[in-house]
mmCIF entry with sequence, helices, sheets and N, C-alpha, C, O atoms, coordinates in Angstrom:
data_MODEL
# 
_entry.id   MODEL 
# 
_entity.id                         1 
_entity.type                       polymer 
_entity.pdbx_number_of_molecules   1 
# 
_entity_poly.entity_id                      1 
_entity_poly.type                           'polypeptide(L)' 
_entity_poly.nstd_linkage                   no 
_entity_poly.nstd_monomer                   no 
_entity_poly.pdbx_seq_one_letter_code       
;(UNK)(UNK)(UNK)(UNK)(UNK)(UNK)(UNK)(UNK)(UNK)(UNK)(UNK)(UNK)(UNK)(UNK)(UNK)(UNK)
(UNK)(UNK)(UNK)(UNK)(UNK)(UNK)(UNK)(UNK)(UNK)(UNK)(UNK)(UNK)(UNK)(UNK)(UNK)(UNK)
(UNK)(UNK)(UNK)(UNK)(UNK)(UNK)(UNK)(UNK)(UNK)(UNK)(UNK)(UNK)(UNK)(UNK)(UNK)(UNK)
(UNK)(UNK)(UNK)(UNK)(UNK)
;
_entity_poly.pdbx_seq_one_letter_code_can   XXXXXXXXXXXXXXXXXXXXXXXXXXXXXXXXXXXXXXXXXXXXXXXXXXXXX 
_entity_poly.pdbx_strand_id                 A 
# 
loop_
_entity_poly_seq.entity_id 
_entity_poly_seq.num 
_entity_poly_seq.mon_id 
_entity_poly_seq.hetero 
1 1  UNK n 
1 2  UNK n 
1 3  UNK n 
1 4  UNK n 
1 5  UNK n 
1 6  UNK n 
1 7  UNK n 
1 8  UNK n 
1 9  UNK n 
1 10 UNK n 
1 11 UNK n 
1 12 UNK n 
1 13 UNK n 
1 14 UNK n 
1 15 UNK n 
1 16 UNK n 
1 17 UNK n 
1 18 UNK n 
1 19 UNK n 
1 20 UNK n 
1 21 UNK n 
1 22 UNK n 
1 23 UNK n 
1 24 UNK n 
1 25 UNK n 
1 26 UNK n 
1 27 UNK n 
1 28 UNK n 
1 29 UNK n 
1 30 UNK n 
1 31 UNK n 
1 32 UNK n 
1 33 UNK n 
1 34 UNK n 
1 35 UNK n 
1 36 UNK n 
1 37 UNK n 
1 38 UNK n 
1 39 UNK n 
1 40 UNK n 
1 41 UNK n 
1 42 UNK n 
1 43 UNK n 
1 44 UNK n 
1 45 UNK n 
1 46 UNK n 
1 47 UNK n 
1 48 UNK n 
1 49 UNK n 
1 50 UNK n 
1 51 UNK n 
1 52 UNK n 
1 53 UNK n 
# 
_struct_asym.id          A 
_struct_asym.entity_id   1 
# 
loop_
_struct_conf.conf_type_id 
_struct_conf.id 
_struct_conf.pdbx_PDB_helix_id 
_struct_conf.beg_label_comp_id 
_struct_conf.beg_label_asym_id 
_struct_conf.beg_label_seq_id 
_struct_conf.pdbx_beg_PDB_ins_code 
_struct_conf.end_label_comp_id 
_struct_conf.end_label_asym_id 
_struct_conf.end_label_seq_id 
_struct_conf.pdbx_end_PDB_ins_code 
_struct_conf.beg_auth_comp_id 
_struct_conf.beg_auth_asym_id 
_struct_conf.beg_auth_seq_id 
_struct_conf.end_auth_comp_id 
_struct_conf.end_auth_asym_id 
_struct_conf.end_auth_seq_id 
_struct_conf.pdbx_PDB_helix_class 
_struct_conf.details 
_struct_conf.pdbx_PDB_helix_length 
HELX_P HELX_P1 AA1 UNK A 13 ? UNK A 16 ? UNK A 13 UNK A 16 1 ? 4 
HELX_P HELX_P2 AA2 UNK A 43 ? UNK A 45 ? UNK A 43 UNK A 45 5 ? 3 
HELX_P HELX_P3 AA3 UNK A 46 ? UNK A 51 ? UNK A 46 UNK A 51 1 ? 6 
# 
_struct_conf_type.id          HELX_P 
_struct_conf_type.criteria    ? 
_struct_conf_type.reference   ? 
# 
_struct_sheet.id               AA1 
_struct_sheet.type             ? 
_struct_sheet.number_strands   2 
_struct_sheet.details          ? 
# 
_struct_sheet_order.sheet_id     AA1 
_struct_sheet_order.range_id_1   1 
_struct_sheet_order.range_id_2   2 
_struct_sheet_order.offset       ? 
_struct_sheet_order.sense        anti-parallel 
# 
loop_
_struct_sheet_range.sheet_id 
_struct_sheet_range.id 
_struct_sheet_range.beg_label_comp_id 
_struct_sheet_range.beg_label_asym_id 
_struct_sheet_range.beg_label_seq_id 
_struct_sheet_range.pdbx_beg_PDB_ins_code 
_struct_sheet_range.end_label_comp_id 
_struct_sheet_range.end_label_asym_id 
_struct_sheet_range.end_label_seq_id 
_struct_sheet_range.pdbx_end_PDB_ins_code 
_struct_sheet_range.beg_auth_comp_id 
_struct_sheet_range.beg_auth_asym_id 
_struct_sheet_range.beg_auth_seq_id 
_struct_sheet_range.end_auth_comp_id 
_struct_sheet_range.end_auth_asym_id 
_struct_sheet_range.end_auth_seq_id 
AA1 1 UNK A 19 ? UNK A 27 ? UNK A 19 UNK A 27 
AA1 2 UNK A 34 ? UNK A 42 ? UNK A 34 UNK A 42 
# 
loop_
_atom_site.group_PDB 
_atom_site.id 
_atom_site.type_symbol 
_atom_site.label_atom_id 
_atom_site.label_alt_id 
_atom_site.label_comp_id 
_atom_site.label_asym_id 
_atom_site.label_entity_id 
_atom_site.label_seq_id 
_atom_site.pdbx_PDB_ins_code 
_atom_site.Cartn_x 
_atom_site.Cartn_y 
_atom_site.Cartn_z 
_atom_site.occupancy 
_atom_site.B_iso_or_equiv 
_atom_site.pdbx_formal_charge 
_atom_site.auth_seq_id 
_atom_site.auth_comp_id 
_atom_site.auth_asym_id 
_atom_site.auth_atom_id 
_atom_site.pdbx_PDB_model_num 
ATOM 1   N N  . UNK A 1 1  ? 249.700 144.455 124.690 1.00 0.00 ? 1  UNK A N  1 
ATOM 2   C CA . UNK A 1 1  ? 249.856 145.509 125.682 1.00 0.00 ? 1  UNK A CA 1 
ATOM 3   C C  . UNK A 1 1  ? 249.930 144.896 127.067 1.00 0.00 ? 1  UNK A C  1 
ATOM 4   O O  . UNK A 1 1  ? 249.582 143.720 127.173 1.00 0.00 ? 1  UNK A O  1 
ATOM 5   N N  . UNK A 1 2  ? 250.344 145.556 128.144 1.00 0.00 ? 2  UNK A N  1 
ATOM 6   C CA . UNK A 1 2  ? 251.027 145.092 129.466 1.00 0.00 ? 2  UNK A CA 1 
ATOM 7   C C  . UNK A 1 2  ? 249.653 145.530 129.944 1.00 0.00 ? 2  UNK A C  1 
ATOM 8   O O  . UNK A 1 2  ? 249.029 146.488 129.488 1.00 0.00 ? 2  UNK A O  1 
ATOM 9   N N  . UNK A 1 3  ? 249.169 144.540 131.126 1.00 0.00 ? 3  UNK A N  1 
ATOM 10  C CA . UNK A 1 3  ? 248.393 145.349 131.819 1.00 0.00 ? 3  UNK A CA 1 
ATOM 11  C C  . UNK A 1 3  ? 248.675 145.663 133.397 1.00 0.00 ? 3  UNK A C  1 
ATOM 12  O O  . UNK A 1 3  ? 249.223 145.043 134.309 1.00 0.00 ? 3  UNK A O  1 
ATOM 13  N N  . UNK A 1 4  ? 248.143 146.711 133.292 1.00 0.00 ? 4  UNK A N  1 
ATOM 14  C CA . UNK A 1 4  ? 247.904 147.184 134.838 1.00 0.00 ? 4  UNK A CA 1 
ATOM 15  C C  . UNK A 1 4  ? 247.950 146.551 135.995 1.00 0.00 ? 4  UNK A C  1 
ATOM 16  O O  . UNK A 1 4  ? 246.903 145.965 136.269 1.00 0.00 ? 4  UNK A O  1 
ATOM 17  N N  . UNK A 1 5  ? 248.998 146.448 136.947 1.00 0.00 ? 5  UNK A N  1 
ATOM 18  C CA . UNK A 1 5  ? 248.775 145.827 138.313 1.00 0.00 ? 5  UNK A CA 1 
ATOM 19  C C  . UNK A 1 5  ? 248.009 147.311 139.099 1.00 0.00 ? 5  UNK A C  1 
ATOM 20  O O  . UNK A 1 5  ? 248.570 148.407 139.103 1.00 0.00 ? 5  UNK A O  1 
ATOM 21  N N  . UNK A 1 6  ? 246.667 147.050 139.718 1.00 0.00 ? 6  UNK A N  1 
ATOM 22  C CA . UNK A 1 6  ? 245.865 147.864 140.340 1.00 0.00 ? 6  UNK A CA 1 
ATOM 23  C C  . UNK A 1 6  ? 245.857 146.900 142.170 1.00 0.00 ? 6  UNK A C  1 
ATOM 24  O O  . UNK A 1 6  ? 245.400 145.875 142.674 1.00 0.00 ? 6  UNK A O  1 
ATOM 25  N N  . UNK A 1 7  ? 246.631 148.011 142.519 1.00 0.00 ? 7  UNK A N  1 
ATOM 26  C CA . UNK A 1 7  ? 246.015 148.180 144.486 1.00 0.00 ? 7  UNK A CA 1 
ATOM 27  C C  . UNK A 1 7  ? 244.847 147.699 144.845 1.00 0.00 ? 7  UNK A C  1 
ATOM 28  O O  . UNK A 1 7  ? 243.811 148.141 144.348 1.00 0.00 ? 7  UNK A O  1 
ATOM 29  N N  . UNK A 1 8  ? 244.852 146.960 145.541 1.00 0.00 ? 8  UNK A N  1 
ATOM 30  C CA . UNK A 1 8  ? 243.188 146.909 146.182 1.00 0.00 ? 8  UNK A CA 1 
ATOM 31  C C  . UNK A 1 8  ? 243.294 146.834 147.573 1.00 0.00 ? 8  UNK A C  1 
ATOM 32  O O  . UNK A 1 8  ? 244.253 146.193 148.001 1.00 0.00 ? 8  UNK A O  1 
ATOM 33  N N  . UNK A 1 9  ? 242.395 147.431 148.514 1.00 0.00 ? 9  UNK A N  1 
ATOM 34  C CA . UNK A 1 9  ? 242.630 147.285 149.769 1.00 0.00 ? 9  UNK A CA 1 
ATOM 35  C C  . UNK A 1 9  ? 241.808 146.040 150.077 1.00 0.00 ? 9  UNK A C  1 
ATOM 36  O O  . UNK A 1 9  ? 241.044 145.808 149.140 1.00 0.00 ? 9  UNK A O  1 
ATOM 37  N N  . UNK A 1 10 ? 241.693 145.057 151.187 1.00 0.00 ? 10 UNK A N  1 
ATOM 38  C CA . UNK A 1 10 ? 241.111 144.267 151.831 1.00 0.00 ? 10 UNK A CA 1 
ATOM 39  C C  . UNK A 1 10 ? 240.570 144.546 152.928 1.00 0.00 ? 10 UNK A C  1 
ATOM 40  O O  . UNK A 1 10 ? 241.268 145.180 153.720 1.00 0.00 ? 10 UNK A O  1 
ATOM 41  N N  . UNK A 1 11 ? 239.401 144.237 153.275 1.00 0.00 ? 11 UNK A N  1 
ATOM 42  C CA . UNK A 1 11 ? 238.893 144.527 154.625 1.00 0.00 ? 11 UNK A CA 1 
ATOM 43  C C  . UNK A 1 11 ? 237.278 145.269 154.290 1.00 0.00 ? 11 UNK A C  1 
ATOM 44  O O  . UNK A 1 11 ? 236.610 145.118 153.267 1.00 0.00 ? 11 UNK A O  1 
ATOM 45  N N  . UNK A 1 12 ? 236.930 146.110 155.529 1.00 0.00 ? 12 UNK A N  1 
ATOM 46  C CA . UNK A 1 12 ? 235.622 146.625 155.148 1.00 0.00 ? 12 UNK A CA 1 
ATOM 47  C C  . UNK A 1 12 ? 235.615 147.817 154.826 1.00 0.00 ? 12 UNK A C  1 
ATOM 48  O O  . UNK A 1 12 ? 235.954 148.516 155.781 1.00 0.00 ? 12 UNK A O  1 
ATOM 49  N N  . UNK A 1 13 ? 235.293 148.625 153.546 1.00 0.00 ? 13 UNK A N  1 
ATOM 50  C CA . UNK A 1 13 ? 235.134 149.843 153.434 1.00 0.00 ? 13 UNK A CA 1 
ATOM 51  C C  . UNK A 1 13 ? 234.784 150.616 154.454 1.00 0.00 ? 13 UNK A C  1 
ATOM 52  O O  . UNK A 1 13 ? 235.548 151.481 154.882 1.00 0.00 ? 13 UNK A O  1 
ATOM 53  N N  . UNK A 1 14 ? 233.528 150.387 154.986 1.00 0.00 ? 14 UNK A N  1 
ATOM 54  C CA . UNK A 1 14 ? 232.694 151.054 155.925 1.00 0.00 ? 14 UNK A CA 1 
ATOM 55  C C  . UNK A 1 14 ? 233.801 151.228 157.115 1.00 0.00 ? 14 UNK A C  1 
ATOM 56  O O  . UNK A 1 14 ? 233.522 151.984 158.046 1.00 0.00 ? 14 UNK A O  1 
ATOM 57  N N  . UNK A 1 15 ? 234.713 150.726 157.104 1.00 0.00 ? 15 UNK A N  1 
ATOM 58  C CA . UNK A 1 15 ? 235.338 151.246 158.602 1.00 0.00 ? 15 UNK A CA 1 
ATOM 59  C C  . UNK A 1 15 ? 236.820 152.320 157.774 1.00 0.00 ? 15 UNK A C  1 
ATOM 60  O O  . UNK A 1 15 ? 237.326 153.283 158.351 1.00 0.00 ? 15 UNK A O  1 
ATOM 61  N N  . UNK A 1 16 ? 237.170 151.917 156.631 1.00 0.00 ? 16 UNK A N  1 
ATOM 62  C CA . UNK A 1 16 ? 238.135 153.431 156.127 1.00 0.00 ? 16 UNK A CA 1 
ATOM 63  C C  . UNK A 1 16 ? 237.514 154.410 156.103 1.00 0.00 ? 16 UNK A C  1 
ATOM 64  O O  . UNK A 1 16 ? 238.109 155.487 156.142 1.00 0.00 ? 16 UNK A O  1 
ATOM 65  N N  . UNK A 1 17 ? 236.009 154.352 156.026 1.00 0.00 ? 17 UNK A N  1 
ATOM 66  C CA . UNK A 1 17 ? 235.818 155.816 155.938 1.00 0.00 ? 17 UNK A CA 1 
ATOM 67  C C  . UNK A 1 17 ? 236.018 156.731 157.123 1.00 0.00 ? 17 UNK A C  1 
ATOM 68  O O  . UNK A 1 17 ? 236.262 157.922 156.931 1.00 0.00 ? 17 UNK A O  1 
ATOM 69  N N  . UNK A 1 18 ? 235.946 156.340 158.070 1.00 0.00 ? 18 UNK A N  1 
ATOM 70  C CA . UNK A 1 18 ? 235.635 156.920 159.115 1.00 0.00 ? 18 UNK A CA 1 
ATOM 71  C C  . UNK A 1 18 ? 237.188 157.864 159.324 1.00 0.00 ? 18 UNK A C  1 
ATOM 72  O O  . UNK A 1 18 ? 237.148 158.691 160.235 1.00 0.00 ? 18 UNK A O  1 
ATOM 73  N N  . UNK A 1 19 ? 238.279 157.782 158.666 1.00 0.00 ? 19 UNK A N  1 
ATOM 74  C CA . UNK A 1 19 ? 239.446 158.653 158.855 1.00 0.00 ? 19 UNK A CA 1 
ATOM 75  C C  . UNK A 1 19 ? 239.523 159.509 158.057 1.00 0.00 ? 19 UNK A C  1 
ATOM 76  O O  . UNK A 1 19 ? 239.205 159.143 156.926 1.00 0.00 ? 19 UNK A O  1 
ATOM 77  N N  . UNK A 1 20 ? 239.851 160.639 158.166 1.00 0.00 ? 20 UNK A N  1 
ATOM 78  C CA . UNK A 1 20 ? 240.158 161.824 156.597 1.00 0.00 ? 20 UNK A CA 1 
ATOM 79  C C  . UNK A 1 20 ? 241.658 162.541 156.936 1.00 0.00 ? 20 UNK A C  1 
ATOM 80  O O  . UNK A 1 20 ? 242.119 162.818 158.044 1.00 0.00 ? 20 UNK A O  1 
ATOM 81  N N  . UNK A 1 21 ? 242.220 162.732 155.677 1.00 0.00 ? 21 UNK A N  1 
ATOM 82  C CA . UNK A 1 21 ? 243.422 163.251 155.731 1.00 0.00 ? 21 UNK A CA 1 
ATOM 83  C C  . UNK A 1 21 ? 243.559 164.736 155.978 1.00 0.00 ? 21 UNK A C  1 
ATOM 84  O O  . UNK A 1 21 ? 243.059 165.566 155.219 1.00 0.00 ? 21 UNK A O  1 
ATOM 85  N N  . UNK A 1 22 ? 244.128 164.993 156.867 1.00 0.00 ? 22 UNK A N  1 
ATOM 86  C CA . UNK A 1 22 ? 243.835 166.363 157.384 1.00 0.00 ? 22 UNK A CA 1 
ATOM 87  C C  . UNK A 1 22 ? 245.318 167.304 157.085 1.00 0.00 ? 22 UNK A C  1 
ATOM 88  O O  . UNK A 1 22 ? 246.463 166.973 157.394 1.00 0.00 ? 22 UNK A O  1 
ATOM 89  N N  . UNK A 1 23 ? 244.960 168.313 156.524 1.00 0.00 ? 23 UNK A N  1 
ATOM 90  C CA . UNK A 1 23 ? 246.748 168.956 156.469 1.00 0.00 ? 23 UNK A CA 1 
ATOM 91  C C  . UNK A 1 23 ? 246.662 170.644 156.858 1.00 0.00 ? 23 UNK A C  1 
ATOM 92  O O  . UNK A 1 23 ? 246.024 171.578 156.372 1.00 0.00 ? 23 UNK A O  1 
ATOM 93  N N  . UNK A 1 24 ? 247.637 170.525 157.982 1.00 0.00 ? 24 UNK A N  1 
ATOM 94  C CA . UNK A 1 24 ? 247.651 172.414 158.318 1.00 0.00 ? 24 UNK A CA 1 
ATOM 95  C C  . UNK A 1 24 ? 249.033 172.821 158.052 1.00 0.00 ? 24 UNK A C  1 
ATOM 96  O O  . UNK A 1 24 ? 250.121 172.253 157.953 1.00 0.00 ? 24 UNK A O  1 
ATOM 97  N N  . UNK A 1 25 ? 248.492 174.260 157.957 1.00 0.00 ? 25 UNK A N  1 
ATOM 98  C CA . UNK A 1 25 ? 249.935 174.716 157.278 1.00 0.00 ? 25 UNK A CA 1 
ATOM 99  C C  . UNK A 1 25 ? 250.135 175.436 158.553 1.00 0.00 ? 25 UNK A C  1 
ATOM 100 O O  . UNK A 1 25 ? 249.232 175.994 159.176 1.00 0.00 ? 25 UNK A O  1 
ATOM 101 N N  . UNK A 1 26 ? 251.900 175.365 159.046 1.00 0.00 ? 26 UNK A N  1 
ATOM 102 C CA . UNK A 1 26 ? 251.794 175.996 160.555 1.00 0.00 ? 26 UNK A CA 1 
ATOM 103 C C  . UNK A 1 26 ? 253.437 176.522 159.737 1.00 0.00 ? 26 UNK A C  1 
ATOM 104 O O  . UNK A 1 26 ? 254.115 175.814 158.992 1.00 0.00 ? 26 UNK A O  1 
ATOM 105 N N  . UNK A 1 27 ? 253.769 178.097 160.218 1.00 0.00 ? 27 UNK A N  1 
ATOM 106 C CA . UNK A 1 27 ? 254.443 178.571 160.407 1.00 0.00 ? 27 UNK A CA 1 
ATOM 107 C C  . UNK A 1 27 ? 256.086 178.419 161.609 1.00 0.00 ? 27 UNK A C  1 
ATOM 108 O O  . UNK A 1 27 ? 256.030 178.840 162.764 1.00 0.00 ? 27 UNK A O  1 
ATOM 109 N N  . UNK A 1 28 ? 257.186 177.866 161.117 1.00 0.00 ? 28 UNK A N  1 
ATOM 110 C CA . UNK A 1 28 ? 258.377 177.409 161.745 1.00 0.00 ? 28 UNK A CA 1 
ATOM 111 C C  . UNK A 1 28 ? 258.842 178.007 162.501 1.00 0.00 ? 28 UNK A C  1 
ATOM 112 O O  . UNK A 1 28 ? 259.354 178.956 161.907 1.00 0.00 ? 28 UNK A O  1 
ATOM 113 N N  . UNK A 1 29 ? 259.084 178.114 163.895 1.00 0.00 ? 29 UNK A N  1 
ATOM 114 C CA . UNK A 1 29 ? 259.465 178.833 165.013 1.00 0.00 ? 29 UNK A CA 1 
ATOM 115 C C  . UNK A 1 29 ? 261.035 179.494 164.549 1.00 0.00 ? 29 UNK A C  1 
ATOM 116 O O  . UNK A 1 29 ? 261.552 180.596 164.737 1.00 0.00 ? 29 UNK A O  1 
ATOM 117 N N  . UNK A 1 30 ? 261.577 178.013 163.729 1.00 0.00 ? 30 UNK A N  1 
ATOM 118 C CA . UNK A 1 30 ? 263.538 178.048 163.534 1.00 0.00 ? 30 UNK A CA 1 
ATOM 119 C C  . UNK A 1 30 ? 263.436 178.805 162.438 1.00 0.00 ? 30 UNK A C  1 
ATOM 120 O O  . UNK A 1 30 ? 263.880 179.952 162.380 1.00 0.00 ? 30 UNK A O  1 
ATOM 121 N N  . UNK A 1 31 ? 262.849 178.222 161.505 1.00 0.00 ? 31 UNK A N  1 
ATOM 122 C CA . UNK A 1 31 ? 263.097 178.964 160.434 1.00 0.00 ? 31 UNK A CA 1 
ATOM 123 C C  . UNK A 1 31 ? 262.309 179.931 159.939 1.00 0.00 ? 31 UNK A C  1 
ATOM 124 O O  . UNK A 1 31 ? 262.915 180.555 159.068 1.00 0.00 ? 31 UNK A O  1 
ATOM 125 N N  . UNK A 1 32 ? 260.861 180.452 160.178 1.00 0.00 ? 32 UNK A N  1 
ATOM 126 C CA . UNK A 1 32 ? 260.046 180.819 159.671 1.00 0.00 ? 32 UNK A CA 1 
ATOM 127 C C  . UNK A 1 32 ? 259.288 180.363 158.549 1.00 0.00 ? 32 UNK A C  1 
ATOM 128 O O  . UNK A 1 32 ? 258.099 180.632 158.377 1.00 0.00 ? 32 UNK A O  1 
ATOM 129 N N  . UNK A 1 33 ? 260.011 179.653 157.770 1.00 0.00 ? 33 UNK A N  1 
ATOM 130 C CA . UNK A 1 33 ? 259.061 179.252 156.934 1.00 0.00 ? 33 UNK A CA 1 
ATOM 131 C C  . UNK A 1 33 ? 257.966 177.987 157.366 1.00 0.00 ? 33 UNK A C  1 
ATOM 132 O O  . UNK A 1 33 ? 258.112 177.265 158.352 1.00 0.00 ? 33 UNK A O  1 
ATOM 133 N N  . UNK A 1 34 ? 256.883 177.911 156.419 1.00 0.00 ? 34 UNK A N  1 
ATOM 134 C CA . UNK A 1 34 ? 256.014 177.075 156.343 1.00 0.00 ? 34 UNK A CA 1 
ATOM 135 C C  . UNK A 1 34 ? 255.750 175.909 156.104 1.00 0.00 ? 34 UNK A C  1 
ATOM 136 O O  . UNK A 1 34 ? 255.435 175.406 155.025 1.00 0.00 ? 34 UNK A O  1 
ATOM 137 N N  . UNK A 1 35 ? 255.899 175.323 157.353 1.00 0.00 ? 35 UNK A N  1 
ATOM 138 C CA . UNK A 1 35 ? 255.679 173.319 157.540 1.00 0.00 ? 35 UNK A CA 1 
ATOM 139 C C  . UNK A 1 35 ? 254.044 173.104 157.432 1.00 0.00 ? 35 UNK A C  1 
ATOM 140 O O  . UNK A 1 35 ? 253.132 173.667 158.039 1.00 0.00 ? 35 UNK A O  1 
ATOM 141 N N  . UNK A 1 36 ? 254.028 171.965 156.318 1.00 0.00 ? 36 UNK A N  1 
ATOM 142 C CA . UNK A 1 36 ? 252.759 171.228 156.484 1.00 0.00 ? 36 UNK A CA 1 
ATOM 143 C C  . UNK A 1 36 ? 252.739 169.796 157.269 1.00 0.00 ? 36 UNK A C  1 
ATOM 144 O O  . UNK A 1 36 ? 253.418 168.777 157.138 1.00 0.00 ? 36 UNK A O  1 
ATOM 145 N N  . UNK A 1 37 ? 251.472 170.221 158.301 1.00 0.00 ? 37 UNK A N  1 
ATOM 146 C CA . UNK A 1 37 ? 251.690 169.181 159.240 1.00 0.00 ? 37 UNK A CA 1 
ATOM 147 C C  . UNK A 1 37 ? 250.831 167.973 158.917 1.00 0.00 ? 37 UNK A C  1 
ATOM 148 O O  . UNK A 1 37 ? 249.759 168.194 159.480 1.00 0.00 ? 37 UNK A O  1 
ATOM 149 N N  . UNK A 1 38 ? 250.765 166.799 158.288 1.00 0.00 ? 38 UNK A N  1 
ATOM 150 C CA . UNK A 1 38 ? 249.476 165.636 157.896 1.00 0.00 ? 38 UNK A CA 1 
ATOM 151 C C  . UNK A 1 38 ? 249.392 164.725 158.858 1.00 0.00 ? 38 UNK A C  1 
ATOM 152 O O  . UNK A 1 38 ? 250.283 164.377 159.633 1.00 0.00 ? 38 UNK A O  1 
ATOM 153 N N  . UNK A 1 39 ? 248.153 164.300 158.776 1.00 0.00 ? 39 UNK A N  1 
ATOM 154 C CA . UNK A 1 39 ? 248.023 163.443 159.990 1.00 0.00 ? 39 UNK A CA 1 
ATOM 155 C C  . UNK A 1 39 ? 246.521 162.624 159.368 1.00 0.00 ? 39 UNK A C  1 
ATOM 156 O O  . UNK A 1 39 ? 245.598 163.020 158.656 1.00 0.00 ? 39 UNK A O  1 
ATOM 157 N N  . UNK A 1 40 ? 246.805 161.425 159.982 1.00 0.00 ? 40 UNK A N  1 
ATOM 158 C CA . UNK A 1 40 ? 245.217 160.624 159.580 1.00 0.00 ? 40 UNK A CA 1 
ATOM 159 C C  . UNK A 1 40 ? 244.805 160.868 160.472 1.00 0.00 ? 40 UNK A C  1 
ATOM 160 O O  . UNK A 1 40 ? 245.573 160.700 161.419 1.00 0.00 ? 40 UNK A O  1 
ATOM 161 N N  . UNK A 1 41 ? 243.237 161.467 160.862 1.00 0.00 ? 41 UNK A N  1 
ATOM 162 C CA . UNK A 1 41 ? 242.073 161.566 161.821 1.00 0.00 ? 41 UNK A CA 1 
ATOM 163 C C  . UNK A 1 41 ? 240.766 160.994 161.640 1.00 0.00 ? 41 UNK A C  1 
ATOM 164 O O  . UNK A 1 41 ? 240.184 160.891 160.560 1.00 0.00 ? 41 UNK A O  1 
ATOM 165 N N  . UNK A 1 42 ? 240.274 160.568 162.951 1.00 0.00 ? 42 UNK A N  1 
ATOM 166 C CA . UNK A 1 42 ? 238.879 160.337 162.791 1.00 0.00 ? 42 UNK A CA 1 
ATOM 167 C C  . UNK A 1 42 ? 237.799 161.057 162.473 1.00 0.00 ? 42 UNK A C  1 
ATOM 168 O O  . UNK A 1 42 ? 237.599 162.100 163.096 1.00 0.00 ? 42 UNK A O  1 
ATOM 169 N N  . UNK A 1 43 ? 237.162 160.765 161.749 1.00 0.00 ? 43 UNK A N  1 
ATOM 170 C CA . UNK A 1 43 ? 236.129 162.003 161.311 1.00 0.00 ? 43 UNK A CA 1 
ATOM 171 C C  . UNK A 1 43 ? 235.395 163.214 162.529 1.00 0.00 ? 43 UNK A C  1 
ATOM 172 O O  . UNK A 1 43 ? 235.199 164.426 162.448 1.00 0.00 ? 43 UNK A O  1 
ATOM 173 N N  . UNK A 1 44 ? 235.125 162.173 163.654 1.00 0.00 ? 44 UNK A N  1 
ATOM 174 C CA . UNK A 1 44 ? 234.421 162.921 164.649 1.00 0.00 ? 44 UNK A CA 1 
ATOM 175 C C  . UNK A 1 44 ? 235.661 164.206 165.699 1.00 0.00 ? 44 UNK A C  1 
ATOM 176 O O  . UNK A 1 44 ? 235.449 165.127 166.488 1.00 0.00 ? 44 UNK A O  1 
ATOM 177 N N  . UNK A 1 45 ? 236.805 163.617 165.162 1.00 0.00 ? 45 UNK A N  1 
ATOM 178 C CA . UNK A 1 45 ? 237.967 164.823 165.491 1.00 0.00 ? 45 UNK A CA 1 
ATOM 179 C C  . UNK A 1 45 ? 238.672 165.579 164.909 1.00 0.00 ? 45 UNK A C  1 
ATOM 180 O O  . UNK A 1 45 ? 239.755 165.973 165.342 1.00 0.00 ? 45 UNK A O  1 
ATOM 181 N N  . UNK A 1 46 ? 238.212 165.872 163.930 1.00 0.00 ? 46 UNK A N  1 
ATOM 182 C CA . UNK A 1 46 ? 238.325 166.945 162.868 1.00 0.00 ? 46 UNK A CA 1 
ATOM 183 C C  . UNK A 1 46 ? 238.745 168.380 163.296 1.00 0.00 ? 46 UNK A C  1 
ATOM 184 O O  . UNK A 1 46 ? 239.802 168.876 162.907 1.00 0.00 ? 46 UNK A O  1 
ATOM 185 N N  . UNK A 1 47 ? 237.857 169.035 164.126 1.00 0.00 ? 47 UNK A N  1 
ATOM 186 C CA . UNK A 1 47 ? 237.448 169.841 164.558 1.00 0.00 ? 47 UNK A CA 1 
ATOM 187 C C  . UNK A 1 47 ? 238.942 170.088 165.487 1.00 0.00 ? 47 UNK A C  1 
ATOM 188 O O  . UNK A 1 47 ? 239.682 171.059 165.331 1.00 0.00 ? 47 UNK A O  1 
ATOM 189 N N  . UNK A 1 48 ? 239.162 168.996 166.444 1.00 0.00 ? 48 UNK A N  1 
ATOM 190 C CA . UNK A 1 48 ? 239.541 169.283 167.572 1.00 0.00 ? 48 UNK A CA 1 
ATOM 191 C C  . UNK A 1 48 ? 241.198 169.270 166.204 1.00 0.00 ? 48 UNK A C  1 
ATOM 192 O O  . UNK A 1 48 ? 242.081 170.115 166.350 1.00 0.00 ? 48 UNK A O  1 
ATOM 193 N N  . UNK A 1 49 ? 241.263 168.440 165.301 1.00 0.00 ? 49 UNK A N  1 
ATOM 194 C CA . UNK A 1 49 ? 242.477 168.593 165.378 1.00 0.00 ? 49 UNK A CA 1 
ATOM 195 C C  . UNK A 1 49 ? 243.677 170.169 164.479 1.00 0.00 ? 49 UNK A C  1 
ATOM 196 O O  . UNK A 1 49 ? 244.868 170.442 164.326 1.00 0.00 ? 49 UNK A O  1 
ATOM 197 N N  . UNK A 1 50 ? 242.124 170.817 164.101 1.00 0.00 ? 50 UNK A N  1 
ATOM 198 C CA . UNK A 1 50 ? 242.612 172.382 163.374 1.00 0.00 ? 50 UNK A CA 1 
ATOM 199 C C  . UNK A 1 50 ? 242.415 173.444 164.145 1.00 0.00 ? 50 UNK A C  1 
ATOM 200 O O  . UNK A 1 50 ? 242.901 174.531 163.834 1.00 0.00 ? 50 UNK A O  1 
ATOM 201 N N  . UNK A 1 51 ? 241.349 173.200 165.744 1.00 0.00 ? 51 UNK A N  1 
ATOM 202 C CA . UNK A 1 51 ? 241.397 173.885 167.329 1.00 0.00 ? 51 UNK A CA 1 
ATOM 203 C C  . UNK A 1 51 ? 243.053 173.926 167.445 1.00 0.00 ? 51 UNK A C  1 
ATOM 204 O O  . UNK A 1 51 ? 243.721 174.952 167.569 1.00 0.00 ? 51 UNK A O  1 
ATOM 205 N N  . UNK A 1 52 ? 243.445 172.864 167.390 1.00 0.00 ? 52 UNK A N  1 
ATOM 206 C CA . UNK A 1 52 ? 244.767 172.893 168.453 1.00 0.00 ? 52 UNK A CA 1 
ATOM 207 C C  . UNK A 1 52 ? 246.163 173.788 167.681 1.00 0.00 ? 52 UNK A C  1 
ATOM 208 O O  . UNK A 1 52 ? 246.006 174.224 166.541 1.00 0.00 ? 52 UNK A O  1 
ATOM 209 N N  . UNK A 1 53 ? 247.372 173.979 168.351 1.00 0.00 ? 53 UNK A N  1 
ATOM 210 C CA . UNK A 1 53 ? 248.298 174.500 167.886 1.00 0.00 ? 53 UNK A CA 1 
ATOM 211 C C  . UNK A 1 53 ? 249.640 173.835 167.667 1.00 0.00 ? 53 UNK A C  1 
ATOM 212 O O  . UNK A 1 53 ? 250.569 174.469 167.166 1.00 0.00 ? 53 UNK A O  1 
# 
């Protein structure tokens, strides 16, 4: 059997955590329909980034 090539990241865990994947669903001015907007954020701007428009 073949095995698995598995990803690994390098570096320090302790500092990926600190981003979370954030996704809003915002309504299209052109078209009306519904764009999802993703973005990597810092944990401590979370807040500010589902405040905004």
């Amino acid at each position: 059997m073949a095995k698995k090539a598995v990803a690994t990241f390098s570096g320090d865990k302790s500092q990926l955590r600190n981003y979370v994947k954030c996704i809003r669903m915002v309504k299209s001015d052109k078209t009306g329909a519904y764009v999802f907007n993703e973005e990597m954020v810092p944990t401590a701007l979370v807040k500010d980034f589902f405040a905004k428009k």
